[in-house]
C-alpha positions as YAML, in Angstrom:
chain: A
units: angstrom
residues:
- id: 1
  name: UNK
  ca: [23.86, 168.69, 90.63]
- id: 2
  name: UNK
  ca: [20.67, 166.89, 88.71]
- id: 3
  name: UNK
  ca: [21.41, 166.73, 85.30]
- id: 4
  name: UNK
  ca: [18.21, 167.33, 82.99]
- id: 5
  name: UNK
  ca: [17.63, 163.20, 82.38]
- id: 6
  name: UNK
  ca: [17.43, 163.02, 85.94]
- id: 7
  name: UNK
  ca: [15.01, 166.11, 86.23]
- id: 8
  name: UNK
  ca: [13.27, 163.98, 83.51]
- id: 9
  name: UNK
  ca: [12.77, 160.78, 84.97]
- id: 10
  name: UNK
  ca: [11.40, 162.06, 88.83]
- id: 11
  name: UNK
  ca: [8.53, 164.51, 86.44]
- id: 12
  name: UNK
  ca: [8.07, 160.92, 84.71]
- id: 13
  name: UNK
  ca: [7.61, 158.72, 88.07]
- id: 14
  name: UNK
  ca: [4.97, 157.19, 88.32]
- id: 15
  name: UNK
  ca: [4.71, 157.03, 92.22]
- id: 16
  name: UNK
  ca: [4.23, 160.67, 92.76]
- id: 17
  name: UNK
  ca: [0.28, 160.92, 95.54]
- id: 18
  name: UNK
  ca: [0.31, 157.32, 95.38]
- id: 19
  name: UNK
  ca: [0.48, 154.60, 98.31]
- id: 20
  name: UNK
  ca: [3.78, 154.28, 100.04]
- id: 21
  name: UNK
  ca: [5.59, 151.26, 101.54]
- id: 22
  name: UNK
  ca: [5.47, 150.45, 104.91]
- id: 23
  name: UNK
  ca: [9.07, 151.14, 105.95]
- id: 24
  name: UNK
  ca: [8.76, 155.09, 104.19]
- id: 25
  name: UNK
  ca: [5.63, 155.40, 106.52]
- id: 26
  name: UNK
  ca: [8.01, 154.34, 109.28]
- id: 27
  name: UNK
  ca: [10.66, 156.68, 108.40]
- id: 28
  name: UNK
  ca: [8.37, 159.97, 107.88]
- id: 29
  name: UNK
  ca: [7.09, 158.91, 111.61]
- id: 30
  name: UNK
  ca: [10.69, 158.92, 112.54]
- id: 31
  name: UNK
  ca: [11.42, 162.46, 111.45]
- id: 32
  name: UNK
  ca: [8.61, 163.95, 112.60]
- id: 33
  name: UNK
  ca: [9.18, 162.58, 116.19]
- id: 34
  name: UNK
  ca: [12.62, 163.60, 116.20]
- id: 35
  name: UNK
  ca: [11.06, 167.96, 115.22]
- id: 36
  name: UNK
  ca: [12.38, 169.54, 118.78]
- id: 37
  name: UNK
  ca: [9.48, 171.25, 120.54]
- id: 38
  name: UNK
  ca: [11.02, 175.01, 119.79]
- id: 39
  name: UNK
  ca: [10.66, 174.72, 116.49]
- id: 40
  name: UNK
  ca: [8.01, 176.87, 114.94]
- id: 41
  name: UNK
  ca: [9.69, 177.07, 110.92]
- id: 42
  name: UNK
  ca: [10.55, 174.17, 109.03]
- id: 43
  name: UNK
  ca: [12.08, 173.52, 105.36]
- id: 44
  name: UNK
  ca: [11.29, 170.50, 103.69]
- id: 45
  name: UNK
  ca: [14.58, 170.02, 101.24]
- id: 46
  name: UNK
  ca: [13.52, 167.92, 98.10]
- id: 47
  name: UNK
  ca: [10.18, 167.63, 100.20]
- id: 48
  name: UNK
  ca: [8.83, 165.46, 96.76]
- id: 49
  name: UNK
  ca: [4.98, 165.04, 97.00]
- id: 50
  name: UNK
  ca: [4.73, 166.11, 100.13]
- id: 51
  name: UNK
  ca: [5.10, 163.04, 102.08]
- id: 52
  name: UNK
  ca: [7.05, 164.84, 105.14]
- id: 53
  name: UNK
  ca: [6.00, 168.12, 104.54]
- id: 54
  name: UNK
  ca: [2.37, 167.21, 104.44]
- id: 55
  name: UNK
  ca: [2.65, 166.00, 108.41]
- id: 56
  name: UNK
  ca: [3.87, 169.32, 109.45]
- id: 57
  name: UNK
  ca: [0.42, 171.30, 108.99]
- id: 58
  name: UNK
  ca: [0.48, 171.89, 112.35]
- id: 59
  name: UNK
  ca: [3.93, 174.33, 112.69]
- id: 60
  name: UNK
  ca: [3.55, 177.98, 111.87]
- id: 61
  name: UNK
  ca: [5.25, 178.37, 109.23]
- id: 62
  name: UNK
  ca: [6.38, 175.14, 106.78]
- id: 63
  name: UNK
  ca: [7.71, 175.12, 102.83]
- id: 64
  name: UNK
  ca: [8.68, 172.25, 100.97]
- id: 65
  name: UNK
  ca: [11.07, 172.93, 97.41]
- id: 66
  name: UNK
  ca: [11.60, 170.57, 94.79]
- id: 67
  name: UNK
  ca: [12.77, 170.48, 91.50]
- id: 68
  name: UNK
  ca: [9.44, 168.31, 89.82]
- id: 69
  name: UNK
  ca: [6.89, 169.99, 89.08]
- id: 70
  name: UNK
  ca: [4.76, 166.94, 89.00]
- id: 71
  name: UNK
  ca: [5.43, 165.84, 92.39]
- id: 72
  name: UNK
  ca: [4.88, 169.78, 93.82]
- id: 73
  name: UNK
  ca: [1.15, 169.49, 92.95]
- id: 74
  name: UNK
  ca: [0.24, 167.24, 96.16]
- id: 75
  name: UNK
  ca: [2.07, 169.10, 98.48]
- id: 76
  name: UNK
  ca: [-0.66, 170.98, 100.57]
- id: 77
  name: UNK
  ca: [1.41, 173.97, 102.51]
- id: 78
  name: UNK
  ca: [3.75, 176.92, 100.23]
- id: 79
  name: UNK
  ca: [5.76, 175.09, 97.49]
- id: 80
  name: UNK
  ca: [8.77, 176.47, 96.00]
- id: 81
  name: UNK
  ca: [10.23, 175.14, 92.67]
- id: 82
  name: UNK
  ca: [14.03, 174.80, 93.12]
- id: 83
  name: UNK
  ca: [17.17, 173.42, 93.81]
- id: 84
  name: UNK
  ca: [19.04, 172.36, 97.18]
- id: 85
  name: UNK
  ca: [21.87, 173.36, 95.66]
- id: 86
  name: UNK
  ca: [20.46, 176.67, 95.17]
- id: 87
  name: UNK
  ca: [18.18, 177.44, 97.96]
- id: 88
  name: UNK
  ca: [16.52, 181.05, 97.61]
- id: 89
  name: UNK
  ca: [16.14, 182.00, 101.17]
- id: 90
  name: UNK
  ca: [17.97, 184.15, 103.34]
- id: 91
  name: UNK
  ca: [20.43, 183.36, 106.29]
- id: 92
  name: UNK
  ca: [18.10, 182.55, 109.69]
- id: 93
  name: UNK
  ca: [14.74, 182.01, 107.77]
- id: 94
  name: UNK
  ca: [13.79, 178.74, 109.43]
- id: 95
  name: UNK
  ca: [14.86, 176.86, 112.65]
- id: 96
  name: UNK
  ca: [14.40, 173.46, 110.93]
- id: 97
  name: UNK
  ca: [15.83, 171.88, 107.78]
- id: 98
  name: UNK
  ca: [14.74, 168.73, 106.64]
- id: 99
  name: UNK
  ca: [16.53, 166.76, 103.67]
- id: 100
  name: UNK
  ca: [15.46, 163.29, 103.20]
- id: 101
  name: UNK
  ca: [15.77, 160.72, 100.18]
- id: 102
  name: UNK
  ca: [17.77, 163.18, 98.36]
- id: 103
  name: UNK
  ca: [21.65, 163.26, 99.40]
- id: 104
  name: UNK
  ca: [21.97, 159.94, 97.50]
- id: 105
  name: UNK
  ca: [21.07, 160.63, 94.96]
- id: 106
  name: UNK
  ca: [23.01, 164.05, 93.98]
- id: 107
  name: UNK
  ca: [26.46, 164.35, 91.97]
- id: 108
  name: UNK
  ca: [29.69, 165.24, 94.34]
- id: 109
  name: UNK
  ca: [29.66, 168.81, 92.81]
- id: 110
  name: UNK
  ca: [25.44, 168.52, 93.78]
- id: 111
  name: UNK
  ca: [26.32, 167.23, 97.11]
- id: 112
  name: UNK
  ca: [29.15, 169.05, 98.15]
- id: 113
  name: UNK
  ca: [26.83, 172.19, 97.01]
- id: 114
  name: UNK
  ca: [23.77, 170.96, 98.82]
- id: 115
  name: UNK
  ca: [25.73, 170.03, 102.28]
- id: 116
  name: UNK
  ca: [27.23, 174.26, 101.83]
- id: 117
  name: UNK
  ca: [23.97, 175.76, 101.19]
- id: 118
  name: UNK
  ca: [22.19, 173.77, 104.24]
- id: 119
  name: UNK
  ca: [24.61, 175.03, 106.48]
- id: 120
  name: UNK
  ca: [25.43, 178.51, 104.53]
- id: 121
  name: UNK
  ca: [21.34, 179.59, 106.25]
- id: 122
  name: UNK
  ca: [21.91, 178.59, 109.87]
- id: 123
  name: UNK
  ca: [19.06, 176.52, 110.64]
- id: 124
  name: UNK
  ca: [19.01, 175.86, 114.34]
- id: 125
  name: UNK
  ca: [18.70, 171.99, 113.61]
- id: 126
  name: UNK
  ca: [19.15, 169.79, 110.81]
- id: 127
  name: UNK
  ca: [17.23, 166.61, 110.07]
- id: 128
  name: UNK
  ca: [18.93, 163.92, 107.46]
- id: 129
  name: UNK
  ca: [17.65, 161.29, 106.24]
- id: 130
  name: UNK
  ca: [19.19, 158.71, 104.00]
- id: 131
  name: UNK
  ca: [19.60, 154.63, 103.13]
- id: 132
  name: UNK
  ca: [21.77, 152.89, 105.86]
- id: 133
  name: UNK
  ca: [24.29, 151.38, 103.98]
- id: 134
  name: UNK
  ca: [23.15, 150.48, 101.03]
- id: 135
  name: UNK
  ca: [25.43, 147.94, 99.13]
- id: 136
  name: UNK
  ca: [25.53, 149.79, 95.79]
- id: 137
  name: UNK
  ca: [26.94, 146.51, 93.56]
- id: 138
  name: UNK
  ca: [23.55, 146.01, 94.37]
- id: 139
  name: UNK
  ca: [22.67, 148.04, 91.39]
- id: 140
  name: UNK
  ca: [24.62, 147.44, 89.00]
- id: 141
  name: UNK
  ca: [24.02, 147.08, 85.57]
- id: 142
  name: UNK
  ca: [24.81, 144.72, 83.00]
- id: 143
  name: UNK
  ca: [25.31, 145.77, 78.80]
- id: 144
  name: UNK
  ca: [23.09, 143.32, 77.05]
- id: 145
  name: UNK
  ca: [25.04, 144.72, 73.88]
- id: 146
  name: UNK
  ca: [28.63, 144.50, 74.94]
- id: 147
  name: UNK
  ca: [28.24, 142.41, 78.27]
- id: 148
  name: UNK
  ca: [30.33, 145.13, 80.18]
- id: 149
  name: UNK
  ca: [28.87, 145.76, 84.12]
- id: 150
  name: UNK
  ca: [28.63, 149.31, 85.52]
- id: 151
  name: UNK
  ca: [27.22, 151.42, 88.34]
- id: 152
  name: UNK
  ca: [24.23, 153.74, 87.03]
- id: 153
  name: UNK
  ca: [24.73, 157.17, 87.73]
- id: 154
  name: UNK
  ca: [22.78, 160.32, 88.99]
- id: 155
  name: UNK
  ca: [22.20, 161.29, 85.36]
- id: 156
  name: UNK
  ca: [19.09, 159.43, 85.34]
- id: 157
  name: UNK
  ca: [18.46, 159.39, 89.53]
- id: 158
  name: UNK
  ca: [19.52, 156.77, 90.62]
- id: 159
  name: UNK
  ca: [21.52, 156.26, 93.71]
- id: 160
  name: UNK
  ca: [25.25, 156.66, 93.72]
- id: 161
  name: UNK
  ca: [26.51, 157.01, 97.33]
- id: 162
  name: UNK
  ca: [25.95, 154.89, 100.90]
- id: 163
  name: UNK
  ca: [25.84, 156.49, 104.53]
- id: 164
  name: UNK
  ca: [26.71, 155.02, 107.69]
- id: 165
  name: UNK
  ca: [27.18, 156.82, 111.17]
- id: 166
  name: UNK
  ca: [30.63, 157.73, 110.47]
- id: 167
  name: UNK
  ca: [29.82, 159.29, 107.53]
- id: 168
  name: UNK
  ca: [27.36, 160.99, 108.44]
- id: 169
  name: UNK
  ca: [28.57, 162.48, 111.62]
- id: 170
  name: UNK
  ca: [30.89, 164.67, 109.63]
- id: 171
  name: UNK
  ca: [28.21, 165.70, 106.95]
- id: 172
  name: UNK
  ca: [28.48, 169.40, 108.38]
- id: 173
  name: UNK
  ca: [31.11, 171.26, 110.25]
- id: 174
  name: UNK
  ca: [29.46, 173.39, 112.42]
- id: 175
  name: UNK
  ca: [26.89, 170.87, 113.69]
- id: 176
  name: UNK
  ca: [26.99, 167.72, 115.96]
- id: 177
  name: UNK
  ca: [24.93, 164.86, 115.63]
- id: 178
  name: UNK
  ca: [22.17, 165.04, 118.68]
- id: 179
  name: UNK
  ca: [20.17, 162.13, 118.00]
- id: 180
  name: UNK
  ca: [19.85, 159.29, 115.95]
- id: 181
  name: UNK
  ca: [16.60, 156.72, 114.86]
- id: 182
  name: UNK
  ca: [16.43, 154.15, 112.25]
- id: 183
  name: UNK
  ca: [13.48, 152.65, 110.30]
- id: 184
  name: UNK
  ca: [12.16, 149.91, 107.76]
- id: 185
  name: UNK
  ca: [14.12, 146.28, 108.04]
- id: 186
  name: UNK
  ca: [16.15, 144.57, 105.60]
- id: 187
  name: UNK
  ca: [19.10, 142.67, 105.57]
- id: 188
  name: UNK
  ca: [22.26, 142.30, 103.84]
- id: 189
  name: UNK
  ca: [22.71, 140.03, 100.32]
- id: 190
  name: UNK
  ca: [25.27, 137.54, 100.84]
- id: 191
  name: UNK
  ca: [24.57, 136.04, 97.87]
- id: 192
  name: UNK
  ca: [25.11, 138.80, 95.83]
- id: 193
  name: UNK
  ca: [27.70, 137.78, 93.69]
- id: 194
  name: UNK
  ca: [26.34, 134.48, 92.79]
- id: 195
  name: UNK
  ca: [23.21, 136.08, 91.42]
- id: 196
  name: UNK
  ca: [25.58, 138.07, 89.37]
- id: 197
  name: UNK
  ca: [27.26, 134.97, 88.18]
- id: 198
  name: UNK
  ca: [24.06, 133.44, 87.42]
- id: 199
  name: UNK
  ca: [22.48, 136.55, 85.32]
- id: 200
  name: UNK
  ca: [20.52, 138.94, 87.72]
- id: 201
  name: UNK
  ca: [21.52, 142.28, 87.51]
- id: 202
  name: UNK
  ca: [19.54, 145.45, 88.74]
- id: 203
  name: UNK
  ca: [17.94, 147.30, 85.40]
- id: 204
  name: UNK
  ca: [17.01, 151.22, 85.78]
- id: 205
  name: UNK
  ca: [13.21, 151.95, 85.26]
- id: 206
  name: UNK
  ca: [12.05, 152.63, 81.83]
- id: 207
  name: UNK
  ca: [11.92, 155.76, 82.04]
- id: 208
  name: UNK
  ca: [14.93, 156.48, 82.67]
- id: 209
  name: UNK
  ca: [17.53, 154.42, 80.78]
- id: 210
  name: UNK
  ca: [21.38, 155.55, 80.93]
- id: 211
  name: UNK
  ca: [23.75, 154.47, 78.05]
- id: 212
  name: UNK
  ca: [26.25, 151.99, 78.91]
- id: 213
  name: UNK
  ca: [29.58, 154.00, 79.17]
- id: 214
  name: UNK
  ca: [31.57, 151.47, 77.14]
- id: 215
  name: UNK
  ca: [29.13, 151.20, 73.99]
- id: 216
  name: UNK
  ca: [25.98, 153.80, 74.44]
- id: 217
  name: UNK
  ca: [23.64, 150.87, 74.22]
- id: 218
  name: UNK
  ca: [20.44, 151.43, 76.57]
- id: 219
  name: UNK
  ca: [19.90, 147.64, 76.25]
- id: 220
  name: UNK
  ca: [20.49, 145.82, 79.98]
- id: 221
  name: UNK
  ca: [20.34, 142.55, 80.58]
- id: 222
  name: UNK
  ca: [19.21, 140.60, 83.27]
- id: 223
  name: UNK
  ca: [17.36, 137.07, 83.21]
- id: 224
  name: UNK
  ca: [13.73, 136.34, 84.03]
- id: 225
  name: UNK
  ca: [13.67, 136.79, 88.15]
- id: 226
  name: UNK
  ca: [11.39, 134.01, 88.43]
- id: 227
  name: UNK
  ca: [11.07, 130.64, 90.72]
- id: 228
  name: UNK
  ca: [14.74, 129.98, 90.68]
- id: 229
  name: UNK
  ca: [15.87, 133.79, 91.83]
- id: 230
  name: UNK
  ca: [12.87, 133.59, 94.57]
- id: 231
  name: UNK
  ca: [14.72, 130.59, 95.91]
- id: 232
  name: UNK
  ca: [17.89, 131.89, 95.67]
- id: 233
  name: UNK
  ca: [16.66, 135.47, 97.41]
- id: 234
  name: UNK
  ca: [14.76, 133.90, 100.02]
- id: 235
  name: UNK
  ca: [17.94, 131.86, 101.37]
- id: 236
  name: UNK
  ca: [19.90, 135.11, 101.04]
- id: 237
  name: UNK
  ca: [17.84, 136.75, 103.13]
- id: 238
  name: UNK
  ca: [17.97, 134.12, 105.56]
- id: 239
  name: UNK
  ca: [21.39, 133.45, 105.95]
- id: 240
  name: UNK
  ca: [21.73, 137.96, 105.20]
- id: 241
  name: UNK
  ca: [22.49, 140.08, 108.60]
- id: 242
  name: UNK
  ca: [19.88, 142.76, 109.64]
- id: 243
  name: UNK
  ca: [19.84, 146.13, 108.69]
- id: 244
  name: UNK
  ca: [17.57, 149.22, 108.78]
- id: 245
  name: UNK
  ca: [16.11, 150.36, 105.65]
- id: 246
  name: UNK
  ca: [17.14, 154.08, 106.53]
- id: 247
  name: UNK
  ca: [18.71, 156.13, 109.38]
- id: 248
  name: UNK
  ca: [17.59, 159.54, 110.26]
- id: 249
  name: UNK
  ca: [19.70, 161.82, 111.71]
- id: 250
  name: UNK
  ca: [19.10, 165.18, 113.60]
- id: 251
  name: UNK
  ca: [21.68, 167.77, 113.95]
- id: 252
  name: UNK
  ca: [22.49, 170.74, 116.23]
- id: 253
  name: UNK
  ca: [24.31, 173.89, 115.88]
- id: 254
  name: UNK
  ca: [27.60, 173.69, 117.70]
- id: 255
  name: UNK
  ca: [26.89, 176.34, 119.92]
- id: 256
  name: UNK
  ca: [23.54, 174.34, 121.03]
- id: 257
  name: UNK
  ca: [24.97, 171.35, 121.94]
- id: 258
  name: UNK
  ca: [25.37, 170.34, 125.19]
- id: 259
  name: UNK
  ca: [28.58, 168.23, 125.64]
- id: 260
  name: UNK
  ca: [27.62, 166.46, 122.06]
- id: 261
  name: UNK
  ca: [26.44, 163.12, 123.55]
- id: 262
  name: UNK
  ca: [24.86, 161.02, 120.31]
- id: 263
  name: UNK
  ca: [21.62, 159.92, 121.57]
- id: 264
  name: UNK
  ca: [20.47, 156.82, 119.34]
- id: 265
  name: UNK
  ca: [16.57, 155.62, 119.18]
- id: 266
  name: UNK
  ca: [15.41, 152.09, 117.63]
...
């Protein structure tokens, strides 16, 4: 589920109808592309500000639900205030569902709910999309009262799970993955752990801190990322592997598929 802090901090970001990056633009093309052409009904699952849901103008009938009221003001076709894990439509109502940026970041008991209640209303496809795997020691925290290192947790938003293909091909049990795309570029941190060792550690956004689970300090600590960590990030990311910034996947209903070939796209 999203705890209250968490419900908090996305009415209290500050990104809400504002510019995004390059590699979200990529993704939202991604997901629309991948919208079969029988589709008439689409909805947009923690749509935010209407970043997806605001492309789809064009179907008959589109709704995007989320729980921030903030964010719900620039979406431009029906808005619903709600919960995935609580979705107040019936069985059948639309022939898409679209869920992206928002698995991540959910508690198992919000997950497991939200993954039930996509699949409890029979939507003739499925579209997921989600970080490809994201190295979560990449945000980890460090006590600047006690010294002791920990993972931040949904309480406040932040991300607390990683997807790859595997994973995601068993999301749902009555569904088979029918095609898969990828967007954004990135790489992976080798260095990691020696920026750890040197004093760079991930801090949560101000308006959201999470007590330390050792001593309830909201303190972190991490050193000036200046010259030194540029240097240090820039031969990472040289010397890192490639990787998409996302994948997005598209699902059909078992008795759709036809011989459940996993078609992949770049």
């Amino acid at each position: 589920m999203i705890s209250r802090n968490a419900m908090d901090a996305f009415n209290k970001f500050d990104k809400w109808g504002k510019e995004i990056p390059d590699y979200d633009k990529e993704a939202i093309a991604k997901v629309t592309s991948l919208i079969p052409k029988d589709v008439n009904s689409i909805l947009d699952l923690g749509c935010g500000d209407g970043r997806i849901t605001n492309e789809l103008l064009g179907f008959k009938r589109v709704i995007g639900l989320d729980f921030a009221k903030v964010a719900l003001k620039y979406v431009k076709v029906d808005r619903v205030l709600g919960s995935c894990a609580n979705i107040p439509f019936h069985k059948n109502s639309f022939d898409l569902m679209v869920i992206t940026q928002v698995l991540e970041h959910l508690s198992n008991e919000g997950y497991e709910k939200t993954v039930k209640e996509i699949e409890g209303l029979s939507p003739r496809y499925i579209i997921v999309g989600v970080p490809y795997k994201q190295d979560m020691r990449s945000l980890l925290c460090k006590c600047s009262n006690c010294g002791y290192t920990y993972l931040p947790s949904n309480n406040i938003g932040e991300h607390v799970r990683s997807f790859s293909e595997k994973k995601l091909a068993s999301l749902f049990s009555y569904y088979i993955v029918d095609s898969i795309s990828y967007a954004g570029k990135s790489r992976t941190d080798p260095l990691l752990r020696i920026k750890h060792l040197l004093g760079y550690y991930y801090t949560v956004a101000k308006y959201s801190p999470e007590p330390c689970p050792r001593c309830g300090s909201s303190r972190q600590f991490s050193r000036r990322k200046g010259l030194f960590y540029r240097v240090i990030s820039s031969i990472s990311w040289r010397i890192g592997r490639r990787r998409p910034v996302f994948i997005i996947t598209r699902y059909m209903q078992c008795s759709q598929s036809r011989g459940g070939n996993i078609h992949r796209k770049g």
